[in-house]
C-alpha positions in Angstrom: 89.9 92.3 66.5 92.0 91.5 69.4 91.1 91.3 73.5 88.7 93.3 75.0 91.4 93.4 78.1 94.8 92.7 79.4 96.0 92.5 83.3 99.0 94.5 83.9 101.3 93.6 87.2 101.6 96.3 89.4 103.3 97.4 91.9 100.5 98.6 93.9 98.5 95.7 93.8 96.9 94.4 97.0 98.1 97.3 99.0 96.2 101.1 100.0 96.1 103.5 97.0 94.6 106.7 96.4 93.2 108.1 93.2 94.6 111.6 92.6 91.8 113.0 90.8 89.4 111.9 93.9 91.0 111.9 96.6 89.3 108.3 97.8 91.4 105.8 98.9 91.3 102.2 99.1 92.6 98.9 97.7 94.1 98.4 94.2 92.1 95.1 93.3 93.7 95.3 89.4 95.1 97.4 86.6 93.5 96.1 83.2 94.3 97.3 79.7 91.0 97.9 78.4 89.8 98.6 74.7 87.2 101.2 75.6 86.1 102.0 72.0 82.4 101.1 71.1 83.3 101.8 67.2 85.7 99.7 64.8 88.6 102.2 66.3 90.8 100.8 69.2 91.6 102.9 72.2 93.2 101.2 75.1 93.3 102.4 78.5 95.0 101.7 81.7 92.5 101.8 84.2 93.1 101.0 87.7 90.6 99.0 90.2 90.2 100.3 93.5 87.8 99.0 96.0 87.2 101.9 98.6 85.8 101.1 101.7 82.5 100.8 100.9 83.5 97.2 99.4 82.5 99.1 95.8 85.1 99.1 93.2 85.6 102.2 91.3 88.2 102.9 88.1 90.7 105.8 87.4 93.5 106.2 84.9 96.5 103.9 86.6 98.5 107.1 86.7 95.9 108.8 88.9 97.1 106.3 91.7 99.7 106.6 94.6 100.3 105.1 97.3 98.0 105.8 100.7 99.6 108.1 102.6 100.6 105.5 105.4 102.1 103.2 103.2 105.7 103.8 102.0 106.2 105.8 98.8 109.2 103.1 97.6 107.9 102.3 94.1 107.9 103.5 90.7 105.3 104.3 88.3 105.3 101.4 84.9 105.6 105.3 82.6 108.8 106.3 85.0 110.3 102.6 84.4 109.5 102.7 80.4 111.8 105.6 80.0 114.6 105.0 82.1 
């Protein structure tokens, strides 16, 4: 069996964020490949950490997340660079 997790680089990371399906906003802290099966079966998952402003860290899918609105919207999601 192989890792229970994986960090990703982002783009994002250490900047404002906002999870789509939400609405919050805060910091993206990580995005971590995950294994999120509790049976024999893989199932890997992006997730994205986002501490809000609370100083509690909450996940969401990593393509839930965008940019805060006053930050500039300059980057590119890892799905849009994969199939360019």
């Amino acid at each position: 069996m192989s890792d229970q997790y994986e960090y990703i680089p982002h783009s994002l990371l250490s900047r404002r964020v906002r999870d789509l399906a939400s609405g919050t906003e805060g910091v993206l802290m990580a995005v971590i490949n995950e294994n999120v099966s509790d049976t024999g079966i893989e199932r890997w998952v992006e997730l994205a950490y986002i501490r809000g402003a609370s100083g509690r860290e909450f996940t969401t899918a990593a393509t839930n997340i965008e940019p805060a609105p006053d930050q500039p919207r300059t980057v590119t999601s890892r799905r849009d660079q994969r199939s360019a």
